[in-house]
N, C-alpha and C positions, 0 to 999 in steps of 0.2 A: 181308746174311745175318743180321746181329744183330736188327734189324727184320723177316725175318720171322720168327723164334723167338719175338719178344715178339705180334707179333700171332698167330701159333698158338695159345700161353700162353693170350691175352685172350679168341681165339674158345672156349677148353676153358673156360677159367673160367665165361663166359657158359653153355654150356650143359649144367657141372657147375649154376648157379646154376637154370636153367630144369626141372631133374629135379627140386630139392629138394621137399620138401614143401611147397605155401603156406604152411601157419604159419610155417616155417623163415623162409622166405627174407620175409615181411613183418617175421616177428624182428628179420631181419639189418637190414634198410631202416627200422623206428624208432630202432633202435640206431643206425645211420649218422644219422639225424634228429634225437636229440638230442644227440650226440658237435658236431654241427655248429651245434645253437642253442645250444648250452654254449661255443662259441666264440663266437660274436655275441655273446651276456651279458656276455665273461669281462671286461670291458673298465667296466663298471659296478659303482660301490665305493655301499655303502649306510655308513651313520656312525650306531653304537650309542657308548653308553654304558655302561662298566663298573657294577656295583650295588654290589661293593667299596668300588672304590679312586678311580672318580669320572672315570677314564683313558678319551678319547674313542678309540675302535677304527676303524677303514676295515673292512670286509670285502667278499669279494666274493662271486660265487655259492657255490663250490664249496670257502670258508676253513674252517677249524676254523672253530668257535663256542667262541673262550676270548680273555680280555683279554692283549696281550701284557706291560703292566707288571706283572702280578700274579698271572698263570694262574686267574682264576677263571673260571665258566663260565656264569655271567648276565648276559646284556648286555639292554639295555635302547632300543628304538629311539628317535632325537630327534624331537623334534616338529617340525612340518613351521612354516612361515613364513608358509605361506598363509593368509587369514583362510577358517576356515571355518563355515559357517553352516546350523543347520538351520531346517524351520519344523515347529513344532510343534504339534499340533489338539490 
């Protein structure tokens, strides 16, 4: 009984979603798009530098932008390790 009420639900929802406007409903499905690549990210910490206090920070996509030893709000990104190289004309 209980399964079929949820699939009644699911078939309405469906073709509440199929009336809306196109705009609406491509709306709703970026929104669901980046809700779901903001997960994938959320998991990747970039490493700035405070301009303060000198205090190295983690951050991740979706953090404040403020140092946590000191609350200020310029952070500085670190340099990367790799050699890198241009060529120059």
């Amino acid at each position: 009984m209980a399964y079929e009420i949820q699939e009644a639900r699911k078939s309405q929802q469906l073709r509440e979603a199929e009336a809306q406007q196109p705009e609406a409903r491509l709306r709703a499905e970026n929104y669901a798009r980046q809700q779901e690549l903001s997960q994938i990210g959320a998991g990747n910490w970039v490493t700035y530098i405070c301009e303060d206090c000198e205090e190295k920070v983690r951050l991740r996509r979706n953090d404040v932008v403020r140092c946590r030893a000191c609350g200020h709000r310029t952070l500085m990104k670190t340099r990367t390790n790799r050699i890198v190289q241009f060529e120059a004309q």
